[in-house]
N, C-alpha and C positions, 0 to 999 in steps of 0.2 A: 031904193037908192039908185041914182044913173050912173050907170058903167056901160063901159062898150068892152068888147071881146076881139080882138083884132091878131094877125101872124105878128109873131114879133120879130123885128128886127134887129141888125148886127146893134145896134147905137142900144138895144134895151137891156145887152148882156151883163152889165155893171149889175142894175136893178135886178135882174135872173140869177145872177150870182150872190145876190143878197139875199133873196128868197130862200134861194138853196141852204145857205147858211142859218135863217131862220128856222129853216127845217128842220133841220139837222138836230138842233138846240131843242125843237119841240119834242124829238124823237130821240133825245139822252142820247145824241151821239153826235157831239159836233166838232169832235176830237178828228172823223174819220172824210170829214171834207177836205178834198184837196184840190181839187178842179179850180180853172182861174179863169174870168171873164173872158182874157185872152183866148183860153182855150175853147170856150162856147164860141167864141167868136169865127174860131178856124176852125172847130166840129157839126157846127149847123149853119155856117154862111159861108162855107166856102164850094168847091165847084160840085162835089159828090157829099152834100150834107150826112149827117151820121142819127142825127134827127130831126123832130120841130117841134117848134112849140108854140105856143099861144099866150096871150099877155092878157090881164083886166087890166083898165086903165080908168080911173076917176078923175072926172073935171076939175081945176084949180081949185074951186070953191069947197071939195069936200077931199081935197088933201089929207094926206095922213099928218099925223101929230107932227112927225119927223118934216115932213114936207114930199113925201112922195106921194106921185099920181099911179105909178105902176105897183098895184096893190096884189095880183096875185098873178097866176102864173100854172100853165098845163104842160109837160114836156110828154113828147110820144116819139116813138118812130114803130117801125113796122116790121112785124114778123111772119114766119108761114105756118101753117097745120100743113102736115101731110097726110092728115084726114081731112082738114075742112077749106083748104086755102088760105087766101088772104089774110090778114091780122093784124090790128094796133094796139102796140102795148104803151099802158101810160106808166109812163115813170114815175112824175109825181104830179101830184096836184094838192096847191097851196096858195091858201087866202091868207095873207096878213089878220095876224087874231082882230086885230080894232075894227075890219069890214066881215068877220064871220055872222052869217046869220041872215044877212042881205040877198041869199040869190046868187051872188059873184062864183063860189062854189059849181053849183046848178048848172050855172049857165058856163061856166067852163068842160066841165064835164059833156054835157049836152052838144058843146062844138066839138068838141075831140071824136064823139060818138059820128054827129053829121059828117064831118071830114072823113071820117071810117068809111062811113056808107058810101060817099063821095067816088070814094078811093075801091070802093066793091069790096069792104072786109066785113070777114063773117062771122069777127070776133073782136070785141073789145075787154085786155086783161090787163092784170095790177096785179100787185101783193099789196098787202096792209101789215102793217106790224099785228101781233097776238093781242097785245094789250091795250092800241088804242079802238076803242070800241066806238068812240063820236064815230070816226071813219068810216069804221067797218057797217054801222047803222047806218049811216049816210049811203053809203054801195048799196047793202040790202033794202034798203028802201026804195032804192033807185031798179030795183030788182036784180041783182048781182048773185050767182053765187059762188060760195064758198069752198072752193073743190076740194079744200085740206080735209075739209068737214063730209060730203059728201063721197066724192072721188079717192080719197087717200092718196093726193098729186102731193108731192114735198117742192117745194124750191131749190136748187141744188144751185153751187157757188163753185167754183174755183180761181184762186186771185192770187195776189203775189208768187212768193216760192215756190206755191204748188201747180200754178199756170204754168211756169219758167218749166218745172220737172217735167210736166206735161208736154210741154211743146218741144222740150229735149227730146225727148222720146220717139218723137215724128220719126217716119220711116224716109232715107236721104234717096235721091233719086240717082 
């Protein structure tokens, strides 16, 4: 199939925010999306970005059912080792089910990897949910691995209330 892989811009954040939602849905949880185009729009296009991302985009002619060209979608920004340096973490990466299977996947991955290298990082991370397994074969194919499995790394979270409690806690100057 033809697609191109292109930065995406403030004007694609509608489409980004759709995907995201698509996600969500694909991933039994689309209760806990709350983000709003707006706010992609003032989180990765404004003066001190907080990420980036990347767009697939299909020609008129191979439109999606609905009528969209902007078919998937790579969001990153960057983190540090303080063992290894530089670092890009992908947040998510998501093909519209009607173009999975095409490449589009691949080839977004493989730019996010390039732009790493680009950028001089020594690491490109994600999480995957436990149970989707397409994904998780898709990483490990792509040679990925699994540090839950290997490393005994956990993901660790803190968000609402327990952020606020946290940051209560801060020592006052």
């Amino acid at each position: 199939m033809n697609f191109r892989i292109r930065a995406a811009t403030k004007e694609d954040c509608r489409d980004i925010s759709r995907m995201i939602t698509e996600l969500a849905v694909y991933e039994n949880m689309p209760d806990q999306v709350e983000i709003s185009h707006e706010e992609l729009e003032r989180d990765g296009f404004g003066q001190n970005p907080f990420f980036e991302c990347l767009v697939a985009e299909v020609p008129d002619e191979h439109k999606s059912k609905d009528g969209f060209t902007v078919v998937g979608y790579a969001f990153y920004f960057y983190t540090y080792s303080t063992w290894r340096g530089r670092c890009i973490y992908l947040e998510d990466l998501y093909v519209m089910q009607e173009f999975r299977g095409k490449g589009i996947g691949k080839g977004l991955l493989s730019k996010v990897a390039e732009v790493g290298k680009d950028k001089q990082c020594v690491r490109l991370q994600l999480s995957v949910l436990d149970w989707n397994t397409p994904s998780r074969d898709f990483y490990a194919a792509k040679g990925a691995q699994d540090l839950t499995v290997s490393e005994g790394w956990h993901f660790i979270r803190f968000d609402g209330q327990d952020l606020d409690n946290l940051a209560n806690e801060a020592p006052k100057e």
